[in-house]
N, C-alpha and C positions, 0 to 999 in steps of 0.2 A: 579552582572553584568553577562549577560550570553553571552558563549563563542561565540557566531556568533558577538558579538561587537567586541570582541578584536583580532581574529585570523582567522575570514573569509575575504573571497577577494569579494569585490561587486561588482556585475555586473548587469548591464542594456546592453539593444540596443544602437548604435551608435543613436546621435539626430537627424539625418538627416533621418532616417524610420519613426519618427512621433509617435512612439512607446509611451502612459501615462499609458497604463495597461498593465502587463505581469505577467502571472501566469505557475509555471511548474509544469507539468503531471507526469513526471519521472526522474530520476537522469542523473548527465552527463554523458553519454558515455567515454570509455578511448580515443576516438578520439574527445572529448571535445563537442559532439552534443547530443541536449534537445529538449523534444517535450515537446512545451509550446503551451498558446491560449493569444491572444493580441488584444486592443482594442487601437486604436491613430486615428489619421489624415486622413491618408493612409487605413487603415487595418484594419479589424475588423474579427480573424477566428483563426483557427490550422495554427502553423508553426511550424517549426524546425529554432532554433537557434547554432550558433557555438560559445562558448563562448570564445576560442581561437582566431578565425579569425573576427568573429562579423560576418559572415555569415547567410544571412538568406532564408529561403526555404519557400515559402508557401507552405501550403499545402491543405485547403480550406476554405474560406471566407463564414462567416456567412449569411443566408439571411437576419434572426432577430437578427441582434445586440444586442439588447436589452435584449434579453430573449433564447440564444444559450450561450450553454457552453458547454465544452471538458472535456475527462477525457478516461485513455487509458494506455498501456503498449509499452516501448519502449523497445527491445533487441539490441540496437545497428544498427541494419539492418532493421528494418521494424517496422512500430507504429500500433498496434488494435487497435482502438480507438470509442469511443461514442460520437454522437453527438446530443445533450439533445435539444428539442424544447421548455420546459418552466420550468419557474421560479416556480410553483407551486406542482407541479410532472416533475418525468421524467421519465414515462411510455410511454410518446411518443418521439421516437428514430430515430436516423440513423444508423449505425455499418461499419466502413470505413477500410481498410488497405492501410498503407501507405509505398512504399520502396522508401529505403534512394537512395539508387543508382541510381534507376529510374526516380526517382521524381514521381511517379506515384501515384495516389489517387482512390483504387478501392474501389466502392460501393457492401457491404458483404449482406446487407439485411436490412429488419426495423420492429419495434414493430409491433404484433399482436393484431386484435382488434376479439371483437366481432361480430355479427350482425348488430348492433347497430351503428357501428363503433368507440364504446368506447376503448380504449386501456386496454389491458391485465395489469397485475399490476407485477413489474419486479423489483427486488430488486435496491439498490443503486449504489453497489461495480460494480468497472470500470472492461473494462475487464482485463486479465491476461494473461502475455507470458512468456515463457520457450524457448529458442531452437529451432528457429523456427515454434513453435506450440502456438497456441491462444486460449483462452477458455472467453467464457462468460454465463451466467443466464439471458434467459428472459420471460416473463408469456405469455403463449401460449394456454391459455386455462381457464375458473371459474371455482373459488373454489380454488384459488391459484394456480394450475398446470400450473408449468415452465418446461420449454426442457434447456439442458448445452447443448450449442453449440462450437463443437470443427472444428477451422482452422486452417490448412496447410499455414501458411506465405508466402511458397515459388510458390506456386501455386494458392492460393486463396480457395481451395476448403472447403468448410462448411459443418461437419457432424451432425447430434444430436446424441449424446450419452448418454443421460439419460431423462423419460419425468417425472416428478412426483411432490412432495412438496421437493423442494431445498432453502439452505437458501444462499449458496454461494461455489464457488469454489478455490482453489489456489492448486500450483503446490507442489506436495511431492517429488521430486528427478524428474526424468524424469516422473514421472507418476502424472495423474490430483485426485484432493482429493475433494471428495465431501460431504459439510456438508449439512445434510438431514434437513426434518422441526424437527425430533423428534431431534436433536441432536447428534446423531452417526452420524460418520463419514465412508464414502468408498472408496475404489480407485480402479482407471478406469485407465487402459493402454491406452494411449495417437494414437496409431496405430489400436489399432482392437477395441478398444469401448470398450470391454470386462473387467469384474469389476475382481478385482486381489484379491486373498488372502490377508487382511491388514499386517502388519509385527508386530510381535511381540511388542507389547506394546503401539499400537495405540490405542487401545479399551480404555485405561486406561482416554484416553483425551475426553470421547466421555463427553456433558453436556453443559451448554452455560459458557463456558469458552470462552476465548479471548487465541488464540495459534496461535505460530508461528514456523514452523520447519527450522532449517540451512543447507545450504549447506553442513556442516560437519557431518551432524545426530544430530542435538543440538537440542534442546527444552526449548522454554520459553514462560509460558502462565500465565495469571491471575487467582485468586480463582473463585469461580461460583458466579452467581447472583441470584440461585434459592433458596437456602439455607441459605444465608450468610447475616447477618446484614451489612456489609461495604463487599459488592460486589465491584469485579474489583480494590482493594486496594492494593493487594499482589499480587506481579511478583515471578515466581517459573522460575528455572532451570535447566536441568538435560543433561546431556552432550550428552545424547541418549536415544532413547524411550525405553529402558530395564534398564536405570541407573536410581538408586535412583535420586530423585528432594531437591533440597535445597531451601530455600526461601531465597532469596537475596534484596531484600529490601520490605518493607512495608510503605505503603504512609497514610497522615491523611486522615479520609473520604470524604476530600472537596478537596483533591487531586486526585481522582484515574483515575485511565490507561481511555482517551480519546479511543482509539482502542487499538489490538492486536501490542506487541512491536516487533521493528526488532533485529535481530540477526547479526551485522557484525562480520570479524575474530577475535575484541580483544574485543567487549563487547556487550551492547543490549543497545538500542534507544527505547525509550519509549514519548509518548505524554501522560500529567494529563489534568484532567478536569478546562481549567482556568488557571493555572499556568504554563505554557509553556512546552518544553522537551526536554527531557536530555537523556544525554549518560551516561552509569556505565560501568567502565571498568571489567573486569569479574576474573581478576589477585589478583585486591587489593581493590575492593568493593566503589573505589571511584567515586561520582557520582558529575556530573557538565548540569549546563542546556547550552543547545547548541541554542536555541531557544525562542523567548518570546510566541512565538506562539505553537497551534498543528499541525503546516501545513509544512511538510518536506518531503522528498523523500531520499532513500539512497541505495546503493549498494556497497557491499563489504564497504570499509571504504570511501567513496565516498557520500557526502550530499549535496544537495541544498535548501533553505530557504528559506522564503519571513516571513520576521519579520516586523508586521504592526507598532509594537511602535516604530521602530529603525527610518522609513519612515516616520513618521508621515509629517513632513515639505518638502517632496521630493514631488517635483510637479510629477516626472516620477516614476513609483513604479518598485524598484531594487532586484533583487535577490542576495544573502548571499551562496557561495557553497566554502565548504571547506574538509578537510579529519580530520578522527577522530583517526592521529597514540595516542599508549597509552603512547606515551613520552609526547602525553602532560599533562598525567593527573599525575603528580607527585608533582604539587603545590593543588591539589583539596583534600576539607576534608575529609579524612579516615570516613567514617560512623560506628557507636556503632553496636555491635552485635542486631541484632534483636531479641526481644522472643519469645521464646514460637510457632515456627513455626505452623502453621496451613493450613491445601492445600483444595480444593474442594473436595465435599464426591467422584467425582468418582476416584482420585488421591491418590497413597497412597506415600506420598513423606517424605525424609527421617528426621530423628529430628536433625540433624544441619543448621544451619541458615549460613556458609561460602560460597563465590562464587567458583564452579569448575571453 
């Protein structure tokens, strides 16, 4: 049984919004607000919900119902966000910001076409915020050339800061980190555009590995898929990009890492392929699935869910948001030492298999 059954709090929309479809974009803020996208009666678009108050905020209503969907970064104060025109691709775009305070809904810009007026080809990944700063990847040109677009939250203003083969961006401390097509990685100072010395032990990750960096200098990323017979099976950890990496669990081939795992204070969140995902606490190696699904969002020890098998019989579909402290993992089964560790060739990670 996994733990979003027995220790999260579910929540939907008050019935009287008309609310059958709700999906979240991002985790709940500490003042209890969520940028979700919702489909009922009423409504069909971006909003913000309060899952404390049951407050609700639009924020803009789809034209094509049908075939419009969201996806985007919420810091508390203000949402980036994408808004996708079809079910088939979504190379063709809007790009919106949205402040909580204002209520406001600014239009940032939208996909580049050709001549032809075909659309540019623009990766998946939604955009990214840090701190007031926004980053996204879009195709701007054939032959694959994207431009990283970086904005100013507080003012709206849109820079390009890189034009080239990009395969995706996310945030390394205050600065933006960009993985290229060849697989190395760079990073770009978020104020002058200007690409920064990497810091000591980032090269080590460069490969199609799945990584994730922490708030605290942490590291945890999967083995590579170029080399590896059971690619993306093994989650690595290293407390900092100059510290030895340990291998903290290994999953069966028909298990492995759905994406790159998250990092909170007391362990990592990880989605498998199929079999839902879980939290391992980082202390005592014990692992519990927190979800039936791959579909979660989290910050700091802070999660919200939408678990399809739990709803199956809910006519209104409910979100699951709970916190991950590690007092609760003291009934969850201790896991057997792993063997025999083994990391991706660009990683040279250390031979104990313990979690730091």
């Amino acid at each position: 049984m996994s733990l979003a059954r027995t220790m999260a709090q579910r929540w939907s929309p008050p019935k009287s919004a008309g609310v059958r479809d709700i999906v979240a974009h991002a985790p709940v803020s500490p003042e209890g607000w969520m940028f979700t996208e919702e489909r009922g009666s009423r409504f069909n678009g971006a909003s913000m919900w309060n899952v404390r108050t049951g407050e609700q905020r639009v924020i803009r209503r789809f034209k094509g119902s049908a075939t419009y969907q969201a996806a985007g970064g919420f810091d508390g104060e203000h949402v980036l966000w994408v808004e996708t025109h079809g079910l088939e691709s979504f190379d063709d775009f809007a790009i919106y910001l949205y402040d909580l305070a204002s209520g406001t809904n600014r239009h940032l810009g939208d996909n580049e076409t050709d001549a032809a007026g075909n659309p540019y080809v623009s990766p998946l990944d939604a955009p990214v915020v840090h701190e007031g700063i926004g980053a996204w990847v879009q195709g701007t040109g054939p032959g694959g050339e994207r431009t990283v677009k970086v904005a100013d939250l507080e003012t709206g203003t849109v820079r390009d800061a890189y034009t080239g083969y990009v395969n995706g961006v996310r945030f390394l401390g205050d600065d933006l980190m960009l993985t290229m097509g060849n697989w190395t990685r760079r990073l770009y100072d978020t104020r002058t555009l200007q690409e920064k010395d990497p810091p000591a032990g980032l090269s080590r990750f460069n490969g199609r590995v799945m990584v994730t960096f922490g708030d605290d200098g942490s590291v945890a990323y999967t083995n590579d898929n170029s080399d590896d017979s059971a690619p993306y099976t093994e989650l690595w950890f290293a407390p900092s990009l100059t510290k030895p990496a340990h291998l903290v669990l290994r999953l069966p081939t028909d298990h492995g890492l759905q994406s790159a795992p998250d990092i909170t204070p007391s362990g990592i969140v990880y989605p498998t392929d199929g079999h839902g995902s879980f939290y391992l606490d980082r202390a005592t190696g014990n692992t519990v699935r927190i979800t039936d699904a791959q579909y979660y969002f989290v910050a700091d020890d802070r999660v919200v869910t939408l678990d399809a098998a739990i709803d199956k019989a809910a006519r209104t579909t409910s979100l699951r948001i709970f916190s991950l402290p590690s007092s609760i993992m003291g009934g969850c089964p201790q896991r057997s030492p792993q063997p025999q560790p083994r990391g991706p060739s660009t990683v040279r990670p250390a031979t104990t298999s313990s979690a730091d």
